[in-house]
C-alpha positions as CSV (number, residue, x, y, z in Angstrom):
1,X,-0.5,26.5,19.0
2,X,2.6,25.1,17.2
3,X,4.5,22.3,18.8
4,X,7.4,23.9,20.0
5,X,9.7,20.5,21.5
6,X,10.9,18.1,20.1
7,X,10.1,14.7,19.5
8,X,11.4,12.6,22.6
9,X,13.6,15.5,24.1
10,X,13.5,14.0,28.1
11,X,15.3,10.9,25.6
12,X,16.0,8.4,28.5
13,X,19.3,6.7,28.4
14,X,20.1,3.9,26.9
15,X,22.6,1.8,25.3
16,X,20.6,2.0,21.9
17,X,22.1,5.9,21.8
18,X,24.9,4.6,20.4
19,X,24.2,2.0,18.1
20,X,21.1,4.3,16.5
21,X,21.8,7.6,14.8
22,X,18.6,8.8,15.6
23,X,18.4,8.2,19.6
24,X,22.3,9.5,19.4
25,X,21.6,12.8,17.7
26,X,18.5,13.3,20.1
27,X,21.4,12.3,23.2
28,X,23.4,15.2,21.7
29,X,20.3,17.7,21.2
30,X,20.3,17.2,25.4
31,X,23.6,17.9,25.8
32,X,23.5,21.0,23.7
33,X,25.7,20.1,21.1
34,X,23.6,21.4,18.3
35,X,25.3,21.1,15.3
36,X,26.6,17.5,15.9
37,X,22.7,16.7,16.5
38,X,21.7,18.2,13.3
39,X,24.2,16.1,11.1
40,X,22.8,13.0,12.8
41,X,19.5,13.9,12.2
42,X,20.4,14.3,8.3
43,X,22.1,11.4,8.0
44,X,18.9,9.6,9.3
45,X,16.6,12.2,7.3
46,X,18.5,11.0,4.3
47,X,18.3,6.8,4.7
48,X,15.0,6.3,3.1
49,X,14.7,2.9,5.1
50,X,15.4,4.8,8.5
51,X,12.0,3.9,10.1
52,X,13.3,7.3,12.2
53,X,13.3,9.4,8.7
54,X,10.4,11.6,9.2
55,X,11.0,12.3,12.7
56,X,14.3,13.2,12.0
57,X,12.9,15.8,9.4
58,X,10.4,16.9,11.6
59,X,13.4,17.4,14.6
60,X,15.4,19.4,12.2
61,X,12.7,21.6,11.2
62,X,11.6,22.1,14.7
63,X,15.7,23.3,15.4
64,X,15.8,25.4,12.5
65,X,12.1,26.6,12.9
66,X,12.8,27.8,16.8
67,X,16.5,28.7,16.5
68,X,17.4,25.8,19.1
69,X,21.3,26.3,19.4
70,X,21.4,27.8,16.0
71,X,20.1,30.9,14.3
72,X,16.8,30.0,13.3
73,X,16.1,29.2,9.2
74,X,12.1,30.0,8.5
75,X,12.9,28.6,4.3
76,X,14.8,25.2,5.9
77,X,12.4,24.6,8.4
78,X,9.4,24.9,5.8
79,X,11.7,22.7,3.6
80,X,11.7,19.5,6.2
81,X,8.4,20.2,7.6
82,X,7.3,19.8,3.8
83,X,9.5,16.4,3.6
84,X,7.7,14.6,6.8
85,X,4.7,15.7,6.0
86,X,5.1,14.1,2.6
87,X,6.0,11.0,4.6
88,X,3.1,11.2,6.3
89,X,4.3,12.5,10.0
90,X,1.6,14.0,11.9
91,X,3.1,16.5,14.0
92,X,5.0,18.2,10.9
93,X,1.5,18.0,9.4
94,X,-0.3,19.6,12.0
95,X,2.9,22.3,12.7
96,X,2.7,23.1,8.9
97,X,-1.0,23.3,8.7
98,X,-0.7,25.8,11.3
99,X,2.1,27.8,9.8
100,X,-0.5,28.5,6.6
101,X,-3.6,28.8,8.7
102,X,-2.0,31.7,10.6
103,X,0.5,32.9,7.4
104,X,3.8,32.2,9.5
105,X,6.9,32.4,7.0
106,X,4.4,31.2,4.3
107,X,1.3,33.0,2.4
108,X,-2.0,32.5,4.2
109,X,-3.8,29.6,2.9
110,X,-6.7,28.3,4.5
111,X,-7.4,25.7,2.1
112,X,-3.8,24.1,2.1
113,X,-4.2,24.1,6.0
114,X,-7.4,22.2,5.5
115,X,-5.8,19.5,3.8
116,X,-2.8,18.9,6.4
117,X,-5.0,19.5,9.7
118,X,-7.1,16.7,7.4
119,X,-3.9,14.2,7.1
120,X,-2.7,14.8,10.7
121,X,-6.2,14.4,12.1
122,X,-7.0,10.7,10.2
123,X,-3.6,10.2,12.1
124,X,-4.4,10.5,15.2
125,X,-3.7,14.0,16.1
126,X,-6.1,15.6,18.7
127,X,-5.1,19.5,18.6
128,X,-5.3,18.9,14.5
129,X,-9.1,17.3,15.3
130,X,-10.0,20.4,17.1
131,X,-8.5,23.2,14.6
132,X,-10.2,21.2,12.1
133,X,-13.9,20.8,13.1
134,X,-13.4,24.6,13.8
135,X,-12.9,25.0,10.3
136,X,-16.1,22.8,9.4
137,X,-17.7,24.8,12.4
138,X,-16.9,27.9,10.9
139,X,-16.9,27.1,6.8
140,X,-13.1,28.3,6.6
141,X,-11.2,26.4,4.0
142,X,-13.9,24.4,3.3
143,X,-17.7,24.9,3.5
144,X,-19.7,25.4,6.7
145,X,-20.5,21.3,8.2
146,X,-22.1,21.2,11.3
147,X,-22.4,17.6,11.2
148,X,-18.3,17.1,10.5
149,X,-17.7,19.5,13.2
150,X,-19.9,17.7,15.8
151,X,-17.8,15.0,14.8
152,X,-14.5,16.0,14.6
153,X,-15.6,18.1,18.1
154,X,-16.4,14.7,19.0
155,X,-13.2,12.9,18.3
156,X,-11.3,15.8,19.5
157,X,-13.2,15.7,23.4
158,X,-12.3,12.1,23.5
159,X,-8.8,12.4,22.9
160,X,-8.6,15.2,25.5
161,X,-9.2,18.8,23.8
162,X,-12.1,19.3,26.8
163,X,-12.7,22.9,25.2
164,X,-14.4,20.9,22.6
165,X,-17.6,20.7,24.6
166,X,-17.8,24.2,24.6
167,X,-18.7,23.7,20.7
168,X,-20.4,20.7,21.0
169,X,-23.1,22.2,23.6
170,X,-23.4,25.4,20.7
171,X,-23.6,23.3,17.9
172,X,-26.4,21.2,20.1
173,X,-28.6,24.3,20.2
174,X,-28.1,25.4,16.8
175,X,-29.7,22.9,15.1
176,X,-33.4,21.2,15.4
177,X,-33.8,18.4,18.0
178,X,-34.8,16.0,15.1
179,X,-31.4,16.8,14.0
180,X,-29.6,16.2,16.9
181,X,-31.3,12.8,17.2
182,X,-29.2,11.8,14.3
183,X,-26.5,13.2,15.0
184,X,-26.1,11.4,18.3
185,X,-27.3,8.3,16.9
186,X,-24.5,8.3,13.9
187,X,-21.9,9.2,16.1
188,X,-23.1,7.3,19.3
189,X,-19.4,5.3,19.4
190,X,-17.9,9.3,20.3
191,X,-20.5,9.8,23.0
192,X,-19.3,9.3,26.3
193,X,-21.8,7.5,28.2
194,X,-23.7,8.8,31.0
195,X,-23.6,7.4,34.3
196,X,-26.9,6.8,35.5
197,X,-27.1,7.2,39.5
198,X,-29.0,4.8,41.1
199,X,-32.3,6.6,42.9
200,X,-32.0,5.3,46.4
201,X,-35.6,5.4,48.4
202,X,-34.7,6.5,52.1
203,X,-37.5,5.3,54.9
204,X,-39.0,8.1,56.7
205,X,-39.0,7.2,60.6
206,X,-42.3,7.3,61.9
């Protein structure tokens, strides 16, 4: 699934609305005033030392990509999702790697999805750590890795994509015990531990 909101949309207010474009334009997105939001969020989208420059991007794309308040642009959301990605935002990552996964306003390509679900997921993003090891899982856009997607199912359950144990309990019993052994030793820092429950000895009355 796409992220569909926007960054920071219940924006809580604050004096710093008005002295930051960015927080401003986000204040405006509330109060439905659309088109004064988007000319905020270019003005930050074009001030290359705006630390708020790729959100901005990825906030305009999301607008033009869903039609918020405007009639939605598929070629200028691709066009900003493309610019914070390049600045290495992981939510316009993971919402582009998605578009070519599934061929949405773009040509299908697997491959290309690989790579962004990649970026996003060494970022930090959970749903892009789960779409990935099903690609490993699966050999789609790259080839077939049971031991990435054990991990990435791994590092996806941890950051809470629970269906991800679903996969890790199948991958378990598709591959040899010896092999599991390793694989739970390498990645033993994913592994939640077990609790062990104390065996409590209850005295039989005579």
């Amino acid at each position: 699934m796409k992220i569909i909101i926007l960054l920071l949309v219940s924006f809580i207010y604050t004096n710093t609305s008005y002295s930051n474009d960015y927080f401003h334009a986000l204040e405006l997105f509330n109060k439905r005033k659309i088109n004064q939001s988007i000319d905020l969020f270019k003005k930050v989208a074009s001030d290359e030392k705006h630390e708020k420059r790729s959100d901005a991007m990825f906030n305009l794309a999301l607008i033009y990509d869903n039609g918020f308040g405007i009639v939605a642009d598929k070629t200028r959301a691709l066009y900003f999702y493309e610019k914070a990605s390049n600045l290495s935002n992981m939510y316009a990552q993971y919402n582009l790697g998605w578009k070519y996964y599934n061929g949405e306003s773009v040509n299908k390509d697997v491959i290309r999805a690989f790579g962004l679900y990649t970026a996003a997921a060494n970022y930090g993003h959970p749903k892009a750590m789960y779409n990935l090891a099903n690609m490993y899982y699966n050999g789609t856009g790259t080839v077939k890795n049971l031991k990435l997607a054990y991990k990435m199912f791994l590092n996806a359950k941890i950051n809470g994509i629970g269906e991800s144990g679903y996969y890790i309990q199948k991958i378990a019993k598709e591959i040899s015990p010896e092999q599991l052994l390793v694989l739970e030793n390498e990645f033993a820092s994913l592994i939640e531990e077990k609790i062990i429950v104390p065996i409590v000895e209850e005295k039989l009355e005579d």
